[in-house]
N, C-alpha and C positions, 0 to 999 in steps of 0.2 A: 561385601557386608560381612563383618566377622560374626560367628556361633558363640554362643555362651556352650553349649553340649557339642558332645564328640557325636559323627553321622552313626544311624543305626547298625549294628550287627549281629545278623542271622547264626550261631550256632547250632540250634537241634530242631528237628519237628519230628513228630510224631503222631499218625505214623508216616512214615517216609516215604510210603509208595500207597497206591487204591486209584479208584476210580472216580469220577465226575460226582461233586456234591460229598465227597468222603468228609466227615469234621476232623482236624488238624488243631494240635497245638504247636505252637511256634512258641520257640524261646531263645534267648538273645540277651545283646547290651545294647541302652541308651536308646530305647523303642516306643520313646514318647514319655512324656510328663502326665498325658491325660487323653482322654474319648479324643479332646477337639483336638488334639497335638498332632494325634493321628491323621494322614494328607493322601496315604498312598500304603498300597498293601497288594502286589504281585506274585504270583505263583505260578510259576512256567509260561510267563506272559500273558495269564489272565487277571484281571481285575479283580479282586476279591472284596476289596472293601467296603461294599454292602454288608457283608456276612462277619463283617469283621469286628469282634468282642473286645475289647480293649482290659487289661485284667492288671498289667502293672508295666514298671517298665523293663520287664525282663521277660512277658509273658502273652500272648495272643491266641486268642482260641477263632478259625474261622472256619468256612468250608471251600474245598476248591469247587473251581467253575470248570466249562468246559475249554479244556487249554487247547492250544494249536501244537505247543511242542510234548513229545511224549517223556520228557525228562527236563527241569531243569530248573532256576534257583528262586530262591523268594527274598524277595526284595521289597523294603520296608522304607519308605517314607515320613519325615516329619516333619514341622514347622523349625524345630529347633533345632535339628540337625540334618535338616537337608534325606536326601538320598543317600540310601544304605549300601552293602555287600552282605554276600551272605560265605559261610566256608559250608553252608551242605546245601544238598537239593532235592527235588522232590519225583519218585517214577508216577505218572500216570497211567493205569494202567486202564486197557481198553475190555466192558464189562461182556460177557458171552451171552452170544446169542441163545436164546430160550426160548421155546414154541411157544403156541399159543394153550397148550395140552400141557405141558411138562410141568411139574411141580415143582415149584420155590420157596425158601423158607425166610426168602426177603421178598419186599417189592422191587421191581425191576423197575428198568425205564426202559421205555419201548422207543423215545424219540427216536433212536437211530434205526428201529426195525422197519423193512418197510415189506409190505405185504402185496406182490404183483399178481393174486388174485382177488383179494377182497378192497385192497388200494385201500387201507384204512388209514395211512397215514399218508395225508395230503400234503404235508409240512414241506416234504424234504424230495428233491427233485431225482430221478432216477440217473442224473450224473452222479450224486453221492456215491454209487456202486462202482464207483473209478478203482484201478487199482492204485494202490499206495503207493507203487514201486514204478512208474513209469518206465525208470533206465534198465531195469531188472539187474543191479547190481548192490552191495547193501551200502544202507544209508549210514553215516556215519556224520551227526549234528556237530557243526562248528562253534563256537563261543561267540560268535561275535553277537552285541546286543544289536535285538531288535529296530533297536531307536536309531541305532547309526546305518542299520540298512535301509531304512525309511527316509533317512536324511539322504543316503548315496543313489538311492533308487527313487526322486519323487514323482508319485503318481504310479507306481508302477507295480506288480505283484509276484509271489513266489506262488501262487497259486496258476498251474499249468490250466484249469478249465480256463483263466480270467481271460479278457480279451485284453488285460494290458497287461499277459504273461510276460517276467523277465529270466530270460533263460540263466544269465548271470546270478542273478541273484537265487536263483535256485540251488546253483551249482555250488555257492559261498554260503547257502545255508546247507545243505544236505551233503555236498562231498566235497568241503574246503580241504579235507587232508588224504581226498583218494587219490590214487595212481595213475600216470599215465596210460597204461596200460589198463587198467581197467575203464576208465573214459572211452578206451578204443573199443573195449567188448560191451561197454553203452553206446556208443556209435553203433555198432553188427545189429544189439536187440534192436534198435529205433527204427534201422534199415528193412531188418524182417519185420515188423510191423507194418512199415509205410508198402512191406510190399502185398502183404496181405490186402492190406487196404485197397488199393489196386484193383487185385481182381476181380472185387464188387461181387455181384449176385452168380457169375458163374461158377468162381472157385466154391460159394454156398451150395451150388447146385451139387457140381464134381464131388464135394464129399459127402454127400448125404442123399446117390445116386440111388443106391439099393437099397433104401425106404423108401424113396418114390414108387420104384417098380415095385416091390412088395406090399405097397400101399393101392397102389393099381390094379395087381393081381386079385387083391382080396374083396376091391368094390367091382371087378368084373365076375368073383365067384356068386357071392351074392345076388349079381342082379341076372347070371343065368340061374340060380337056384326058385328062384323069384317066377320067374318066367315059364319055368318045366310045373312047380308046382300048381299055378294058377289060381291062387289064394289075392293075387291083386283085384281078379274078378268078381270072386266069391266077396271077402269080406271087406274090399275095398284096398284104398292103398294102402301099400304094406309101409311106406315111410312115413307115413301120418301114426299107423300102430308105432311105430318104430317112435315116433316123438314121444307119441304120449307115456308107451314104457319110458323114457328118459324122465317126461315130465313127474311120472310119479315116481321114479327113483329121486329125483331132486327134492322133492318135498317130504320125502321119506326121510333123506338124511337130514334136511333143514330141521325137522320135527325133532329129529337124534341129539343133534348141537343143539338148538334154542336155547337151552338151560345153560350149556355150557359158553355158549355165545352173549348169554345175557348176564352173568356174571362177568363174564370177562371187559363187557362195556359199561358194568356198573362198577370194576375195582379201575378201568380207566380212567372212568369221572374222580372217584375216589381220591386215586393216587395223582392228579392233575388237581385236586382242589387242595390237597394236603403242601402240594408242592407247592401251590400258588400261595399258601401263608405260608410256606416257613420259606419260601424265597422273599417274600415282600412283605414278611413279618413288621418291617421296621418302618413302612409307611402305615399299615392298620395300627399300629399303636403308639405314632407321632401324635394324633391330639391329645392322648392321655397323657404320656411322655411330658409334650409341652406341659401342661396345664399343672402335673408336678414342679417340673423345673422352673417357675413361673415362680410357683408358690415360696420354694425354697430361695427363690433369687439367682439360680444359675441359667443366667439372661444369655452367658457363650455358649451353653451347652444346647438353648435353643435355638440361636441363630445359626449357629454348623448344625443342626440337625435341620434345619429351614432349608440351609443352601443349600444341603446333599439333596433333602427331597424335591426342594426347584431342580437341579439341575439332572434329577432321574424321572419326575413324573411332571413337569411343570407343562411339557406339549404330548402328554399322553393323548389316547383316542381310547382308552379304555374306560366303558362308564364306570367300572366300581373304582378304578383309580380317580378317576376324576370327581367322584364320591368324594372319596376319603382326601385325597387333596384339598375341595374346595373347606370342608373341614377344617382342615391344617391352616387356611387362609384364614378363616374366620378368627381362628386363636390368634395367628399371628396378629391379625388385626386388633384384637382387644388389648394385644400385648403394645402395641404401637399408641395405643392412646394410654395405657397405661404409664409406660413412659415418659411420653408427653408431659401426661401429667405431672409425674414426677420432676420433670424434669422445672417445669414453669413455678412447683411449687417451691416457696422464700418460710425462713431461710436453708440454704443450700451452700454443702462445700464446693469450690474451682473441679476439683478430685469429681464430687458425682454430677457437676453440671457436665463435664468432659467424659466421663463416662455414659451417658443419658445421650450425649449427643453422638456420640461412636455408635452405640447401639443402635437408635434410630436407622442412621447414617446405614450400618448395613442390612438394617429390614428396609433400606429403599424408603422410608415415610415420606409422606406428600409432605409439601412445600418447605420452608428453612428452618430446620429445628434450631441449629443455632444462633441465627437472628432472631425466632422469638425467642428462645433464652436472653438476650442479650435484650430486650426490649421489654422483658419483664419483670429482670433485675435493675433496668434504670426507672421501671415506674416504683420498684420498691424501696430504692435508697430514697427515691424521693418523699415517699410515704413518712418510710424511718425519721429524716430531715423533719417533716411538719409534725408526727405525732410527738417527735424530741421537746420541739417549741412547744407546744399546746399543754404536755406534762407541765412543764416548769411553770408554766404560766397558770396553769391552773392553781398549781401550789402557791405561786406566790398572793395569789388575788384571793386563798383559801387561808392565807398567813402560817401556812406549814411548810415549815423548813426542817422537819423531820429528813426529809432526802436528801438536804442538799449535803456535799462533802466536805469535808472537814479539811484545807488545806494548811498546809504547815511552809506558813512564809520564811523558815528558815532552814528548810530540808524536803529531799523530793519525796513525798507519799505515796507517789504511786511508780509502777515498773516502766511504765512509758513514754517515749519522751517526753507526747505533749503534758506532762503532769509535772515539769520540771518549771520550778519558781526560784529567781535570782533573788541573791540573799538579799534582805533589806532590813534598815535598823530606824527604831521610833525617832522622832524628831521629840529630842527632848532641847529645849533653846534654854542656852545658859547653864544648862547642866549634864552632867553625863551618869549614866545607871550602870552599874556593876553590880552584876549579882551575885551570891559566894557559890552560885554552881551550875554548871553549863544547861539552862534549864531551854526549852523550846516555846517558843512564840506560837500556837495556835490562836485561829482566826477562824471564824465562819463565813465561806464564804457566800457575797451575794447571788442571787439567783442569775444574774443575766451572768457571770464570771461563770458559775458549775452549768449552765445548759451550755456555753462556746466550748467551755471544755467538753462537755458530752457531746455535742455534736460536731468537734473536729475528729474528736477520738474516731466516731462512727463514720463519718469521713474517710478517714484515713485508715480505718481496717477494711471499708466497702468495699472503695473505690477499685484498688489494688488487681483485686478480683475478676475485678468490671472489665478494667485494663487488660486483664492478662486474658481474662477471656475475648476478648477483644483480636487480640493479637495474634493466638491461638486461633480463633478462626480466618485470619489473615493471610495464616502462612499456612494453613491445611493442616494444623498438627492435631486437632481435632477428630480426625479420620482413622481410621483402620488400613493396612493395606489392602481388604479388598475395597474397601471404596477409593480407593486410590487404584488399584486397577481398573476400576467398573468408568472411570473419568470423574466421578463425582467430586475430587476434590480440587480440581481444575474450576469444575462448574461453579462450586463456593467460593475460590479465588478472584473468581470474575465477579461472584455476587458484592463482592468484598470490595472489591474496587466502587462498584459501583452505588453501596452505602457507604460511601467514608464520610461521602457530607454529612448523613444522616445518625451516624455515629458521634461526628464532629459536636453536633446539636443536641446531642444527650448529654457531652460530657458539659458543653458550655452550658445548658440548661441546670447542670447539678452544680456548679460554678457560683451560677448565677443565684440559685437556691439556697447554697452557702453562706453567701455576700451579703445576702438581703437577709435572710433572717439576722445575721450578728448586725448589720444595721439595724435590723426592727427592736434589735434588744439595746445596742450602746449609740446608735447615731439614727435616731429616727427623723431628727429634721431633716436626713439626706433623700428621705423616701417620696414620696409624691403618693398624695391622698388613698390612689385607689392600691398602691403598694404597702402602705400603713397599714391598712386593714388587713392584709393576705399577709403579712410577716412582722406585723406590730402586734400588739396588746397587751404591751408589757405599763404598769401601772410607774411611774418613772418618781419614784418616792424623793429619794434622794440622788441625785449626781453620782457616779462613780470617782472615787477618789483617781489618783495620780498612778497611786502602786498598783492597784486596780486594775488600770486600766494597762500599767508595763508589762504584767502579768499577762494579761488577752491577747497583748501585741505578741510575746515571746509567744504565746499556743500558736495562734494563726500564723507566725514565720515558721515554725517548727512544721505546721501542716503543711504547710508551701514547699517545705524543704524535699517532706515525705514525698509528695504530689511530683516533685521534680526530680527523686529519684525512680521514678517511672517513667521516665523522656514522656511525657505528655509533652507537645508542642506550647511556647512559652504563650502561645495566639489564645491559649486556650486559659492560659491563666492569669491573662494579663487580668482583668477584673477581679483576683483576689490580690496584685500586686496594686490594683487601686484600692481596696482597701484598707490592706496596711498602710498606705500613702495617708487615707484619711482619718484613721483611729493615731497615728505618731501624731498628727497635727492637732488632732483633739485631746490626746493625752498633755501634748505641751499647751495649749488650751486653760484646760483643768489643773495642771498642775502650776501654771502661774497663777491663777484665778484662787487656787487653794494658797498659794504661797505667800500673795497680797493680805489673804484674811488670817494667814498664821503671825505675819507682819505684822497686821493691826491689833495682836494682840500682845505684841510685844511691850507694850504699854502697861499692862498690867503686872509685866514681871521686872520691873526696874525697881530696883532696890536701893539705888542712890548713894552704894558704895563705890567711891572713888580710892584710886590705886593712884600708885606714886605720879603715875602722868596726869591726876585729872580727868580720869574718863571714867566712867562707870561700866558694867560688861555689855552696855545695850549697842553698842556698834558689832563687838565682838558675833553677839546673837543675833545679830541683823548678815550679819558677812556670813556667819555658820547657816542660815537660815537658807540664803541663796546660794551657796554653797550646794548646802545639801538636797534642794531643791535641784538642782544643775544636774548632780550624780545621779540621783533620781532618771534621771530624764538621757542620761547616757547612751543605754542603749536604745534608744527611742530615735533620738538623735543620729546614732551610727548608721549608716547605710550598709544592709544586707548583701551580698550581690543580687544585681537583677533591680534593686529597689532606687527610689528618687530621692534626690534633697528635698527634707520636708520644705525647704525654703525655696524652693524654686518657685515658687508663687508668688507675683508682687504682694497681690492680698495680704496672704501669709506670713511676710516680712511684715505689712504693715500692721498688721493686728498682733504679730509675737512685740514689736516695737512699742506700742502703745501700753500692751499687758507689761512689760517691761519699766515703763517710763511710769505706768501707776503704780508698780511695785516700790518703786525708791520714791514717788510722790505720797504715798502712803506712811511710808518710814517718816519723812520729814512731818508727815501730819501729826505721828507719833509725838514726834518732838516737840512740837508746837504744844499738843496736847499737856504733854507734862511741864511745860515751861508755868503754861498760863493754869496749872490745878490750883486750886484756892491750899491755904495751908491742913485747914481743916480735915482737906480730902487725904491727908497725906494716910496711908494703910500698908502697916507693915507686912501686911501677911501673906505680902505677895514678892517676895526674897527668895533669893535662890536656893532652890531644894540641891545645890550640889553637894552632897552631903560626901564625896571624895574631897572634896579641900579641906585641907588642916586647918587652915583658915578664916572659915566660912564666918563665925563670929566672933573672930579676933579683930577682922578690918573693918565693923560695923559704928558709926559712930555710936559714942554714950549715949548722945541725943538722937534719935533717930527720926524724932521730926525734925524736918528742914523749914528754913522760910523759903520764903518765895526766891530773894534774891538769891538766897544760894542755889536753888534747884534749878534760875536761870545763868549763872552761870556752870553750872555742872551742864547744861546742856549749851552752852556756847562751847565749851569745851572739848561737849560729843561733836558740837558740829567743825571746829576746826579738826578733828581728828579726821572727821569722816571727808572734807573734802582733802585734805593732804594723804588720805592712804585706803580709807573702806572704799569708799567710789570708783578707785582708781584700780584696786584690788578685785573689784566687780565688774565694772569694766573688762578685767584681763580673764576674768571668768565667765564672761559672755564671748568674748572672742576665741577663746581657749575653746570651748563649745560651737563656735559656727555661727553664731548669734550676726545676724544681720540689722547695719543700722547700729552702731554702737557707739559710733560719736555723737550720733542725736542723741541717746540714750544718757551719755554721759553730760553732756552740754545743758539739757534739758534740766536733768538732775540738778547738774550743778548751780547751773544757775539758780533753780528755785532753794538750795539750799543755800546759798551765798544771800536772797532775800530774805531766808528767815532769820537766817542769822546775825543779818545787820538791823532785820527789824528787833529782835531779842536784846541785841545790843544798844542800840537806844534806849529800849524800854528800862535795860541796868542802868545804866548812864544817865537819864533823869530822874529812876529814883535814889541813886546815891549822889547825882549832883545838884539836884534841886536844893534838896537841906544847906548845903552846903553853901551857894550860894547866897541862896535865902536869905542866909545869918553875914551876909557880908556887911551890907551897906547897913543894918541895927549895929553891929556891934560895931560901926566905925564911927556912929555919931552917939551912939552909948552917952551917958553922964553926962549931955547939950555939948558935947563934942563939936568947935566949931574950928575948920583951917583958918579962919583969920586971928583967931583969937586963941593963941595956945602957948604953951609954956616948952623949954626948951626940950626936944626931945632924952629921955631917958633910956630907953628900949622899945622893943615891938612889943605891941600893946597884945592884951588878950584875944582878942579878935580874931587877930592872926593864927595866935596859937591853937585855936581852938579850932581856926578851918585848916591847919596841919594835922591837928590830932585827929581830926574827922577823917581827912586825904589819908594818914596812914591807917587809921581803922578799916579807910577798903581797900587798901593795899595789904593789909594783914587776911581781911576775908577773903578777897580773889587768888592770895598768896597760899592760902589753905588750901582751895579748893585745884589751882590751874597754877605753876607758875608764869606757863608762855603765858596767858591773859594780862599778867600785871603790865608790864608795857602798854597796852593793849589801852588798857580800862585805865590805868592811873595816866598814861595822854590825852587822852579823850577828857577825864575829869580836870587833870589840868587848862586846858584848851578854855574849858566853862569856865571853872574859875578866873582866870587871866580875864577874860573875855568881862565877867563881870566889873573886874576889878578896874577893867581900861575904861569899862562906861563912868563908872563911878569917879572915877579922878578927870573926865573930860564934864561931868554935870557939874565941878564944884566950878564956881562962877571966878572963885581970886582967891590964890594961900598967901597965907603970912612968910616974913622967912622963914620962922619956926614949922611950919605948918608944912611947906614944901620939902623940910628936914624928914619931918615925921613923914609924912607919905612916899618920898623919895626910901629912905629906912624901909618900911611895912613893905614897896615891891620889889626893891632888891632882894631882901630877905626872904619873901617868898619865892621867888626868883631862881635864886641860889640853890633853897631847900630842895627842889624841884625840881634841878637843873637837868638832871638823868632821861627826864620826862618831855621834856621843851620838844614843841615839834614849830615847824613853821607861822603856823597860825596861831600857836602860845606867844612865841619871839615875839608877833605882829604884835599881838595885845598888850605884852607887857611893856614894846618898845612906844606905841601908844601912850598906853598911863604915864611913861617916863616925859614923854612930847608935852602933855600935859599940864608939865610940873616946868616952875620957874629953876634955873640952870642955879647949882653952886656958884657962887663967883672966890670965896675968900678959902684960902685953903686952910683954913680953923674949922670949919664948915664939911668940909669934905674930908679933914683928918679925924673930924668927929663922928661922922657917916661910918667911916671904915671901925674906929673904935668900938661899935655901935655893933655893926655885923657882925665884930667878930666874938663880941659878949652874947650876943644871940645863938650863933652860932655852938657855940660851948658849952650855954645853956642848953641849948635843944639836941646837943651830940650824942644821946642816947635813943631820941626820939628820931630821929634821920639817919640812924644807923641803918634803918633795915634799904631806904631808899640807896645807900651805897653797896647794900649785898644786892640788890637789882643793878646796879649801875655793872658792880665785876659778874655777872650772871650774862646779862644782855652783851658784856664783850666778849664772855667765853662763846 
């Protein structure tokens, strides 16, 4: 594991040399960043870091302990750069003995004195008085550290009393650089030693021969003194006097010392109680300590001050330490629910939920801190969720839309994605708006549109969090290293595994939360009663438009997107990919439903300006209408990844089918509509506001009221258009789209426009052919007009001429409005006429010869005039009338006929011109 910091090092202390407990400043490089950094603090192999000050990171103030070596270096320890070196070291130096009489201008420490007549120091066992020097030659310390002779020697000691003395490792720490020769003269001392040893109590006796005899001597003079005198008799035994003199010198001197003796064991307690705080200073004033660093928030400073005092007083037997300890518990304790608390209380950043749970984590806290963290941020996204709904809701039922947001359907208003709206442009039909300056389209928008958007947003910032904390305690990262050493985060790994379902259930739960509230607000009949009420109450004024609702879809894909750049499992969000599924279908729903009623009112803007082909703009507005309708609906229609054909549904097909099929059944109703408006109704004022066309009222007739027959053929007109190209062009734009079912679509269509329009057609066709015929069979017996009785023909009678003149008046009018019609319409009225004409020359009973001249003349000549026109069932008629009629026999008779046509003819060659500009029109 690589350091961010270089490892500590030891250059000066001061002072360099003293005795046990001397206070030392140490100074150095790279000696810690702080108190906790601090790990380790060495001084000739004893532990110091109790005592140890932390002042900067060049600088430590401690006191030495009692060391084992009498020289040697200080070595410094950190978190952030590991174990130190040092380049100086420190002498220990061993304090002098001082009576118990002698005066001192310090206090002493008596630990190591020990007193073999009064035995007042019980501590220390009478092997202490060992000599130093076992080998009797000088010691000379080797460098090698401690820890590797620990590691080379396990179990084993350089301590000569210990019963697992190692003779090696003595040698390698005391005389790794002495001489062979001198080993040899530590062999000789060890030898005279062991032989002394030997001799036991004799050699004791041998030297210390002539005390005994002089000791002898002197209790043999005595007790003949004793005996010559005879004072045993007189005054009793002399060794009872003999006591009591001792006794009363004993109590003599006791009486002498007491005062000196009772001082000395009152500065013992004294300097033993003195010692006792300022060695364990730093447990007596850990609860205060805490209860600062508490206050201030330096939460590290009291858990490294927790673990040192666990792991120095935690199995004490001392009751005032265990005093003050259980103390130190008590704070710790309060700080552990403090935490807690903190930790559970919303809202909270990833940053301090993960710090609150490390913390815990190394005060050891009972049961899963970060499972209920994690259990009481899913009750509070949930909260957030329904107090979201209940706001808007409120407002809307309050009719204040002070809050809601101002969206701008032509630019994104706000920084984040989900606040991103695709550009859309007004349905202006028949016309287009240009404005002289790029101005912005703001929109207020509906209440259920700004709470999807608030409550994806909060969605989509929560969850994130949720997640990540989530994960984070999955993988243990959660933790400290020392709970990672203590196993604890082992232990969470396993807890981890074994909440995934119950984790799984929180997200699906917030999912599901999601789901149903934008149901309760844009698709409530998806919900079932008793879910109505828990994520409904939204008062449903008007329908959500089309854009509306493209707009909801783009937020909620956008949140989907978000949610999935998080690998949430897709298991987990398949139920907001059923939603989108169901708001696309209800958007295209809505938006043919609205599209049908913007159709129906295309009625209203027809202006009954015809363009060179005959058509007015209402096909054009009808095709732009679905059109734009369609674009609309684009991305709605496109599939996400991850998402469904909204058509994958038979349903689905069949109800876009239908919406479909009334949309163009609609148009036709349109048409029907204006075919059959009375004249009266005729209303200018509803003409195209395309105020971009140069145009606009140059192509307006003079007249702008129309009759009826012309407004029915202006709309037979629309309808050949519409089935030779709008339909066909609609069709290839529901295909182009995905649209299923589009030959019924079109079939269905077609056909019902092909009935209106042959019914439209009749209805022209008998009111310009009725008149027409009407006036046949008057004007042929006009003036007692009789075939038998007539005089020799001169020309075609008026009759004739006047159902020409009529035949070209609505070849003139259908020729204004349509040219393709005139065919159309002048066969069709031919067809009636003929058809009259054939009745009326098989009713006459018998012609004269004259009389068969004359009506033989009046159907050729019509005949003729017409000729462009003749369909089948004309031919039939007129060959009829001709069947009718008695045969030419004399060719005076038939050279008179042809004489006859062709004066007619020549006559009327101004009048029949126009049927010969249709005759080269229908060739070209």
């Amino acid at each position: 594991m690589s350091r961010s910091r270089q490892p500590p090092l030891v250059t000066g202390i001061s002072p360099n040399e003293g005795i046990s407990w001397t206070k030392v400043t140490i100074r150095g490089e790279n000696l810690g960043t702080g108190p906790t950094d601090l790990i380790g603090l060495t001084i000739c192999g004893h532990n110091c870091l109790l005592t140890a000050e932390w002042m900067s990171a060049s600088k430590i103030v401690c006191r030495v302990g009692q060391a084992k070596n009498d020289k040697g270096d200080i070595i410094v320890t950190t978190k952030s750069g590991g174990r130190g070196t040092s380049t100086v070291s420190f002498k220990l130096l061993k304090p002098e003995k001082i009576g118990i009489l002698d005066q001192s201008a310090v206090w002493v420490d008596e630990m190591n004195y020990y007193d073999t007549r009064t035995d007042r120091n019980k501590g220390i066992p009478p092997l202490s008085l060992r000599p130093a020097n076992p080998l009797g030659i000088e010691i000379d310390k080797g460098r090698f550290p401690q820890k590797d002779l620990e590691a080379l020697f396990p179990g084993m000691s350089a301590d000569f009393t210990s019963e697992n003395f190692s003779a090696a490792w003595y040698l390698i720490e005391n005389h790794s650089t002495t001489s062979f020769d001198q080993l040899k003269m530590a062999v000789m001392n060890l030898k005279k030693q062991a032989n002394k040893k030997n001799e036991g109590s004799l050699a004791y006796v041998k030297g210390g021969l002539s005390t005994f005899f002089e000791a002898q001597d002197a209790l043999s003079a005595i007790h003949q003194k004793l005996e010559a005198d005879g004072t045993e008799k007189v005054e009793g035994s002399m060794t009872q006097k003999l006591e009591n003199v001792l006794n009363r010198a004993s109590n003599t001197a006791d009486t002498l010392f007491q005062e000196v003796l009772g001082r000395k064991d009152k500065a013992d307690s004294t300097r033993n109680a003195l010692n006792v705080l300022q060695r364990f200073k730093f447990l007596f004033n850990l609860p205060l300590n805490i209860e600062r660093n508490i206050q201030k928030g330096d939460y590290d400073v009291v858990i490294n001050d927790y673990e040192k005092a666990k792991s120095l007083f935690g199995k004490t037997e001392v009751q005032v330490f265990k005093k003050y300890y259980a103390e130190v518990e008590t704070r710790i304790e309060a700080l552990r629910e403090l935490l807690l608390n903190k930790l559970l209380e919303t809202p909270s950043t990833l940053h301090d939920q993960k710090r609150y749970i490390r913390y815990l984590s190394d005060l050891h806290a009972s049961g899963d801190p970060a499972w209920q963290c994690i259990g009481a941020q899913h009750k509070w996204i949930l909260q957030l969720m329904h107090n979201c709904k209940e706001s808007y809701v409120k407002d809307q039922k309050g009719n204040s839309l002070l809050h809601s947001p101002m969206l701008d359907l032509d630019s994104d208003v706000r920084p984040s994605p989900l606040g991103h709206l695709s550009q859309t442009a007004s349905l202006k039909r028949g016309s287009s708006f240009h404005s002289g300056h790029d101005d912005t389209w703001h929109c207020k928008a509906p209440q259920q549109v700004a709470f999807v958007e608030k409550l994806t947003k909060l969605v989509v910032i929560q969850l994130p969090n949720f997640w990540k904390l989530w994960i984070s305690y999955v993988n243990g990262s959660l933790f400290s290293e020392t709970a990672e050493k203590s196993g604890q985060m082992e232990r969470s790994k396993k807890n981890a595994r074994q909440r995934q379902n119950d984790f799984k259930k929180m997200i699906q739960e917030v999912m599901q939360s999601l789901a149903k509230l934008i149901r309760g607000a844009l698709l409530p009949f998806s919900l079932r009663e008793g879910e109505l009420r828990q994520y409904g109450g939204w008062e449903m004024k008007s329908e959500l438009s089309g854009q509306w609702l493209t707009h909801v879809i783009q937020t909620v894909r956008l949140s989907y997107e978000s949610l999935t750049a998080l690998e949430i499992p897709n298991d987990m969000l398949h139920i907001i990919q059923d939603l989108i599924l169901d708001l696309r279908v209800h958007c295209i729903m809505v938006t043919l439903q609205h599209t049908a009623e913007d159709v129906k009112r295309l009625a209203e803007k027809e202006d009954w300006v015809v363009d060179n082909e005959g058509l007015t703009s209402l096909p054009s507005q009808f095709e732009q209408c679905i059109v734009h309708s369609l674009q609309s609906l684009k991305s709605v229609l496109d599939c996400k990844p991850g998402e469904a054909s909204v058509f994958q549904q038979q349903k689905t097909q069949e109800d876009v089918c239908q919406l479909s099929i009334g949309i163009m059944q609609v148009f036709i109703d349109c048409l029907e509509q204006l075919s059959t408006k009375p004249d009266c109704d005729a209303d200018t004022t509803h003409l195209s506001a395309d105020v971009s066309s140069p145009d606009l009222f140059g192509s307006i007739h003079e007249d702008s009221s129309l009759s009826s027959e012309k407004k029915l053929l202006i709309v037979l007109s629309n309808c050949c258009y519409l089935e030779r190209h709008t339909f066909i062009n609609v069709a290839e734009h529901f295909e182009k789209h995905s649209f299923q079912g589009v030959e019924k679509i079109t079939q269905i269509s077609m056909e019902s426009l092909k009935e209106l329009d042959q019914r439209l057609f009749e209805i022209y066709i008998e009111l310009k052919a009725d008149p027409i015929v009407g006036s046949l069979e008057p004007g042929i017996y006009a003036g007692y007009f009789d075939w038998k009785d007539c005089l020799i023909p001169t020309g075609v009678r008026n009759y004739l001429k006047e159902a020409l003149v009529n035949i070209i008046a609505v070849h003139a009018e259908v020729f204004t409005i349509s040219k393709e019609l005139v065919p159309r319409v002048l066969s069709r009225l031919v067809e009636s006429v003929a058809e009259e004409l054939s009745r009326l020359m098989q009713c006459v009973s018998s012609f004269s010869k004259n009389g068969a001249l004359q009506a033989r003349l009046e159907i050729c000549a019509l005949r003729d005039a017409v000729a462009v026109y003749l369909t089948p069932e004309s031919n039939s008629s007129f060959k009829q009338a001709l069947e009718a009629l008695p045969q030419l026999l004399s060719g005076a008779d038939k050279k008179l006929l042809e004489e006859l046509l062709n004066k007619f003819k020549s006559s009327m060659h101004l009048q029949l011109t126009c049927f010969q500009a249709s005759s080269a029109m229908m060739k070209t």
